[in-house]
C-alpha positions in Angstrom: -3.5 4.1 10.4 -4.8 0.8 8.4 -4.3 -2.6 9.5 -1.9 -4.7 8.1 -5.1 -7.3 7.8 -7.0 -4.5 5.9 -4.4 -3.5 3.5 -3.8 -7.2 3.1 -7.9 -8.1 1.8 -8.0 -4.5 0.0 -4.2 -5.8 -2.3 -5.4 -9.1 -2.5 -8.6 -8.0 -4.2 -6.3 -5.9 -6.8 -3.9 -8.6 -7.6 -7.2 -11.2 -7.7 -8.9 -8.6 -10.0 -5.8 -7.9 -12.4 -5.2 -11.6 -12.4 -9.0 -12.8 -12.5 -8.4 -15.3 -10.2 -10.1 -15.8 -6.7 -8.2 -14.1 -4.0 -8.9 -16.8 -1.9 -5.9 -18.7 -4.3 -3.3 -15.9 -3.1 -1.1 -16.0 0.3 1.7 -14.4 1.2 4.4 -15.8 -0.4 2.4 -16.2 -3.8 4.9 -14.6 -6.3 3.2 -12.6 -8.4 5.5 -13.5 -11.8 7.0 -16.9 -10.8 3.6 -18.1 -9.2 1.0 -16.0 -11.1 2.3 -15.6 -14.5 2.2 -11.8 -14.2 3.9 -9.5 -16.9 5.4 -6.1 -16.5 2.0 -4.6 -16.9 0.3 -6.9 -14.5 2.5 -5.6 -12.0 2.5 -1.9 -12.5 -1.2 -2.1 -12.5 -1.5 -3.4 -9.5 1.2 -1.3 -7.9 -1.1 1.7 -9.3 -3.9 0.8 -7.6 -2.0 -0.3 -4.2 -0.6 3.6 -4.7 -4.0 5.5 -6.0 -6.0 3.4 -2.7 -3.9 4.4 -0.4 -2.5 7.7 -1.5 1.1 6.8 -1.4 4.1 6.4 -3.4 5.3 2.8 -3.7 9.3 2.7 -1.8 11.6 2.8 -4.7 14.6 2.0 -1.6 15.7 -1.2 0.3 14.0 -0.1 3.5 11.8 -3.7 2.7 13.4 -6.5 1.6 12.8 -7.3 -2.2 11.4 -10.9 -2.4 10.3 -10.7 -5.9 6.7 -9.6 -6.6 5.1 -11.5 -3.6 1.7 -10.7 -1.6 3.8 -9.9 1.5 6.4 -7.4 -0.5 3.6 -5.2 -1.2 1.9 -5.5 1.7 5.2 -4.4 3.8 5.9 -2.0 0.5 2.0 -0.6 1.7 2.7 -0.6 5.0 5.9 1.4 5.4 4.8 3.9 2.7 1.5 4.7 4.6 3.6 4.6 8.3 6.1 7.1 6.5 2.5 9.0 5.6 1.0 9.2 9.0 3.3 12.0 10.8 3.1 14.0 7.6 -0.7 14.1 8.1 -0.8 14.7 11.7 1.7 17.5 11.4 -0.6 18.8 8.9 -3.8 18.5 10.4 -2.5 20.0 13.6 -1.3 23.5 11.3 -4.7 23.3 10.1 -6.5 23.4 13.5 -4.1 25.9 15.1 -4.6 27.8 11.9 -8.2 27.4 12.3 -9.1 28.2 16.0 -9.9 31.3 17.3 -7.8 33.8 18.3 -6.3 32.8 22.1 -7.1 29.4 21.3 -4.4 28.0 19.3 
């Protein structure tokens, strides 16, 4: 899985990008809206490309707690959502290679 320092750079650099601003400007508690000026379509597009990077569905639930639209939301947002992934895709690799190996293998 990714580490939380990756994820960090890589939503950084979308938030930076949507916002043209230099990520070095944004920490973790930089509210996107209150600090940022983001609109509603700042903040689906970078929720978009948080869920099209890392393959995932942004957590609609409370399992993270809602701070407003803050670096460290979607990071944890990122985080749990790709931990949530992982067993899913080790489940499904190990179908693949049972399903894959010879005969007597498996």
């Amino acid at each position: 899985m990714m580490r939380e320092k990756t994820v960090e750079k890589i939503i950084k650099g979308f938030i930076a990008k949507e916002m043209t601003i230099d990520a070095g400007e944004i920490a973790r508690e930089t509210n996107l809206v209150n600090d940022l000026n983001a609109d509603s379509m700042d903040i689906v597009n970078v929720v978009t490309a948080i869920e099209s990077k890392f393959k995932i569905t942004f957590p609609d639930d409370s399992k993270i707690k809602y701070d407003g639209y803050t670096l460290q939301f979607l990071i944890d947002g990122a985080m749990n959502a790709l931990k949530e992934k992982a067993p899913k895709q080790a489940r499904r690799t190990r179908r693949k290679a049972k399903a894959e190996a010879p005969k007597g293998e498996a």
